[in-house]
N, C-alpha and C positions, 0 to 999 in steps of 0.2 A: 230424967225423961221417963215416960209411963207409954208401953207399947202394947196393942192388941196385935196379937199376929193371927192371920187364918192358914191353919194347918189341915184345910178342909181336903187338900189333894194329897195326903199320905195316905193314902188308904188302897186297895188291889185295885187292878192291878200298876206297880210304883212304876210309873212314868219318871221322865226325867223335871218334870216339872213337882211331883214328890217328890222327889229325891231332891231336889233345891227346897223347897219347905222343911220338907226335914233337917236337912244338913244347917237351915239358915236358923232355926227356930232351936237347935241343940247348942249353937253358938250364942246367940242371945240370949239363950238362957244363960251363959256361963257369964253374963259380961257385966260388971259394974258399974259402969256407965248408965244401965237399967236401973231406976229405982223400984219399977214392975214392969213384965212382959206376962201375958194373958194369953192363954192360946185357945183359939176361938175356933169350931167349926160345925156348921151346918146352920144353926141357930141357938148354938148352946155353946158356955164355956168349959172348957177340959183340964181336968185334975193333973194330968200331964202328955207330955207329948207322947202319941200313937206310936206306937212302932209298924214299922211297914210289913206289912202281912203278904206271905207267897201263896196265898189262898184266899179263893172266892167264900164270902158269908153272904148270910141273909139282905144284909143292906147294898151289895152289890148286886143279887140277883135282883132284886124290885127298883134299882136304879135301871137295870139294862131292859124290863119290861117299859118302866115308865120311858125312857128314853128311844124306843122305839114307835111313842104316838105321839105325833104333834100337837093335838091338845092336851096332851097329860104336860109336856114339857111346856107349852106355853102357860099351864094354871099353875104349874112351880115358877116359869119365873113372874109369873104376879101376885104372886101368896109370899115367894120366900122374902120378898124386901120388905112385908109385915112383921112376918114371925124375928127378922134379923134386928129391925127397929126395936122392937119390943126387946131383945132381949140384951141389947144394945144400950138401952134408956138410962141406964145409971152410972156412965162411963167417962162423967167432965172429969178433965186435965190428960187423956190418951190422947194417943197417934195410934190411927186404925194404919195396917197395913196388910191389905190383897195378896199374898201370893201367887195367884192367879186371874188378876186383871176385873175382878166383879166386884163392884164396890157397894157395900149397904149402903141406906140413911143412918149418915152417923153425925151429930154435931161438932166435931173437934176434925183437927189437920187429917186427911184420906192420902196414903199412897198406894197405889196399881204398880203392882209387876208384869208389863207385857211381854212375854216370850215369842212371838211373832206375830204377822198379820195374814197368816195361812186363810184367815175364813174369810177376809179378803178375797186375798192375793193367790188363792188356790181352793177357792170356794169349791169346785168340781169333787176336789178330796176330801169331805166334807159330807157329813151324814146328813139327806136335807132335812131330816125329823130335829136336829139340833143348831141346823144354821144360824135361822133367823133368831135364837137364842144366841147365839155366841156373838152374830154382829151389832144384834140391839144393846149385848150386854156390854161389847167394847164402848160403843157409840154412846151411852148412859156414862162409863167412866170416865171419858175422855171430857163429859160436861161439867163432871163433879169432882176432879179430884187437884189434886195440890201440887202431887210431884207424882212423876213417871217413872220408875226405873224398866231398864230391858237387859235383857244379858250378854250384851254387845254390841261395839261401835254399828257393826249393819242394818241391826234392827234398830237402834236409836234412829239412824236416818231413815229409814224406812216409817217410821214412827211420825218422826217429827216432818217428813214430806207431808205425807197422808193426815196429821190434826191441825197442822197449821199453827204449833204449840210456837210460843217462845222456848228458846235452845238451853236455855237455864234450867229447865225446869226438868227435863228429861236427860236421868244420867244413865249411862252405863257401866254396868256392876256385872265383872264376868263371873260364871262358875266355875266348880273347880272339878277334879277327879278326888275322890276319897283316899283316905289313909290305907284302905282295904287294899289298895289297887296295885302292886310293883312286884318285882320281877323274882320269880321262884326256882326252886329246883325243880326239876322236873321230878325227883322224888317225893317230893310234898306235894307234889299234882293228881300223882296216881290214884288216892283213892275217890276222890270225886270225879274224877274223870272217867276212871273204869266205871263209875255209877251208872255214866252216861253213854258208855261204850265207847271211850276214846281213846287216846296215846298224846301226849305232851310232843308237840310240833311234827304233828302229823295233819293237821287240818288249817282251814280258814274259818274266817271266821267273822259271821255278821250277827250283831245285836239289834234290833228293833220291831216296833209293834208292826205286823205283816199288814199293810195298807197300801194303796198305788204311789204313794207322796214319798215313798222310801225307796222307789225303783228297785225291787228286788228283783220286776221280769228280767231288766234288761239285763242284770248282773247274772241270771241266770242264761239266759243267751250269750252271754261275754265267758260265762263259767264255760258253755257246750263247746265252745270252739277251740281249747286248750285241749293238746294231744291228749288220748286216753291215759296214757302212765301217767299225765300229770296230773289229771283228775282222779283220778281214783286210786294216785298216790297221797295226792292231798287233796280230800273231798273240801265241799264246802258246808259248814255247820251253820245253820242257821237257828237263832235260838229270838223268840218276841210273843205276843199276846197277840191271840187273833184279831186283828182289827175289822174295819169298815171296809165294805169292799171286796173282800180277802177272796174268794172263792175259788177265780180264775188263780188266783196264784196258789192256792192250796193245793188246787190240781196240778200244775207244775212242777210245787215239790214233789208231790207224791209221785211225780212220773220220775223225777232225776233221783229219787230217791231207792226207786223201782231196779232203774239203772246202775244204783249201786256209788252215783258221787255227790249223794244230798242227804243231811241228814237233817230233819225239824226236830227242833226238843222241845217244843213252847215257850212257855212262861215259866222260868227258870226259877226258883229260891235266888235270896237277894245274897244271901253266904257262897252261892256255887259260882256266880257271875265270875268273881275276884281268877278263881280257877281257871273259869273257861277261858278268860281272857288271856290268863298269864302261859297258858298252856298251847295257843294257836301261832303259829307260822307265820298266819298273814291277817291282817282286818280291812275286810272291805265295806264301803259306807256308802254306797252311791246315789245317797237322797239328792230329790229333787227340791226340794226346800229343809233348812231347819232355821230357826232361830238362833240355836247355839251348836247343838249335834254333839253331847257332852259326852258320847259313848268315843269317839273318836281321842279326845283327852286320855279317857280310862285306858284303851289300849296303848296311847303313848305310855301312858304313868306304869304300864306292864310292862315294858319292854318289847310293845311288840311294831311290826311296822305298819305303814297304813297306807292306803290306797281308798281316795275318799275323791268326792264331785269336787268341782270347782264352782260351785255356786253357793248363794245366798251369803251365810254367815263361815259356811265351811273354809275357807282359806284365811278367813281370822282367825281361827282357831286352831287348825293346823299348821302358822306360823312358819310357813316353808320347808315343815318337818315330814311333810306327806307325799304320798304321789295323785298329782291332781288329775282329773279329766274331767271334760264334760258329761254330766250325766246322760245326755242325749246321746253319745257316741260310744258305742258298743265294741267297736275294733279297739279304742283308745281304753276302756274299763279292762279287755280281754288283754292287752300291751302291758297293761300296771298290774294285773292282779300277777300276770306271766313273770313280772321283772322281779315282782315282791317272794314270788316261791324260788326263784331257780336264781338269782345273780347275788351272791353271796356280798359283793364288795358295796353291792347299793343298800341291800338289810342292813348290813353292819352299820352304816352312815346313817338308814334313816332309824335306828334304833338310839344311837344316842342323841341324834338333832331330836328325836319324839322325846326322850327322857328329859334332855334340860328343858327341851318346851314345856312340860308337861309340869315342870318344878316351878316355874314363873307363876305358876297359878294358885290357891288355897281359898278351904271354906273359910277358913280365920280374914283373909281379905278380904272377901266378898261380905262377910259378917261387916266388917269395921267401915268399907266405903258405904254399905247400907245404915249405919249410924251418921256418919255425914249428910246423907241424905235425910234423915230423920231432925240431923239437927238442923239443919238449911231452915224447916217448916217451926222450928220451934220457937 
């Protein structure tokens, strides 16, 4: 088989939906089963695969101006499926496959990766300078493509409610936590950690881009209500990319910060992640939608315990190993984040139910049912 992959979403800042291109497009390349894998993005093909960069460049600053005007973004997406054909054009006997859901004119088998139906299904959370691009662009692949993968049973159904596909055609292919990810001394924590100003199980601890779809207010309201020794014996770290939105919650942390039991580090190096994770107490995740919510996995694969919503895809993927709540209920977030610092005999339990959950999963699987997929079209 002869595979195009688009590895257009490795690039700053690495989302979790880069970090599955990357991890997916490192494995394919290792695999024999390839007679070629191409790695394609923007409209040109790539010498090799990008590494994922903890710094903003030139092509990210003129991406966030262009994406800020609705006709700038609208004349990208009616220029890009030229320059993509064109450069596309000499590519009989491939399978193109989308890592993120946008599929050129290509004449040979098309697979789409869709990681959810947020622009949908959570349109509000949603920058409107890039909406009507994100739903025209689903809506365009769902006309033209072959097979579907998503990164889990719930979004498969979700998926196949909303296109009215045949069931065949749309698989689910989960992701995984990285090799990077498991459980350290707290001696080998120390020096990235003190980078940061921290101590090895002294804090909690949330990963995600700061935006309203990750409910960070309300975990901040569930953080306030936990007696003071418990807060600002174990603050809460908050580490993501400024997102869409963000303002009102900026101001928040800066106040709980103020207060002395919030700490923002931003957008972290992709080497410091492994640390910060392995080094916190507690992981709380309290989004209101994900796809997958792959950050929840990494803190299993750490050792650490978790306290994550009870919605969307998240209790597929926490596998019974987490403490759920509703992300609407705030008494219930402040219950779990409460049970996850201070009850010793439930950490201990949800530390190893996280660990073997977190071993069921691998980039090497998710690489080889995506060649099933690939063959199914061949």
């Amino acid at each position: 088989m002869k595979v195009i992959l688009s590895v257009e979403p490795v690039r700053f800042p690495l989302t979790g939906i880069g970090r599955y291109a990357y991890e997916l497009a490192k494995r394919l390349g290792e695999c024999d089963q390839l007679s070629s894998c191409r790695l394609f993005s923007g409209s040109r093909f790539l010498s090799g695969l990008p590494l994922p960069s903890s710094h903003s460049d030139r092509s990210y600053r003129v991406r966030q101006v262009v994406q800020k005007s609705r006709l700038a973004v609208e004349g990208y997406r009616l220029l890009s499926p030229w320059l993509r054909r064109r450069a596309l054009a000499n590519s009989q006997g491939y399978l193109y496959h989308s890592t993120n859901f946008f599929l050129p004119p290509f004449n040979g088998p098309r697979v789409a990766t869709v990681h959810d139906l947020s622009a949908f299904k959570w349109a509000s959370c949603h920058d409107p300078a890039k909406l009507n691009y994100l739903q025209r662009g689903l809506e365009h692949t769902l006309k033209v493509a072959d097979a579907l993968i998503t990164d889990c049973e719930f979004t498969r159904q979700e998926v196949l409610a909303f296109s009215g596909w045949d069931e065949h055609r749309i698989h689910a292919v989960p992701l995984a936590a990285g090799e990077e990810f498991y459980p350290r001394d707290p001696v080998m924590l120390n020096e990235v950690l003190r980078c940061h100003g921290l101590t090895a199980g002294q804090y909690t601890l949330f990963v995600g881009t700061i935006e309203p779809r990750k409910n960070i207010g309300r975990l901040l309201q569930a953080y306030r209500l936990l007696p003071d020794s418990v807060r600002l014996r174990w603050p809460l770290v908050v580490s993501g990319y400024r997102g869409w939105q963000s303002e009102d919650l900026h101001r928040q942390l800066c106040q709980a910060e103020r207060e002395g039991w919030v700490r923002y580090l931003g957008f972290l190096p992709a080497a410091d992640l492994p640390m910060l994770y392995a080094g916190a107490r507690l992981f709380a995740f309290p989004s209101l939608y994900e796809g997958f919510g792959l950050p929840v996995l990494e803190a299993m694969k750490s050792g650490v315990p978790v306290v994550c919503s009870d919605s969307s895809s998240l209790p597929e993927v926490a596998g019974g190993a987490a403490w759920l709540c509703d992300p609407r209920d705030i008494q219930g977030l402040y219950e779990g984040v409460r049970q996850g610092l201070e009850d010793n005999v439930w950490r201990e339990m949800a530390i190893a139910r996280g660990k073997d959950h977190a071993a069921t999963f691998s980039w090497r699987q998710c690489a080889e049912q995506t060649l099933s997929v690939y063959r199914s079209l061949a």
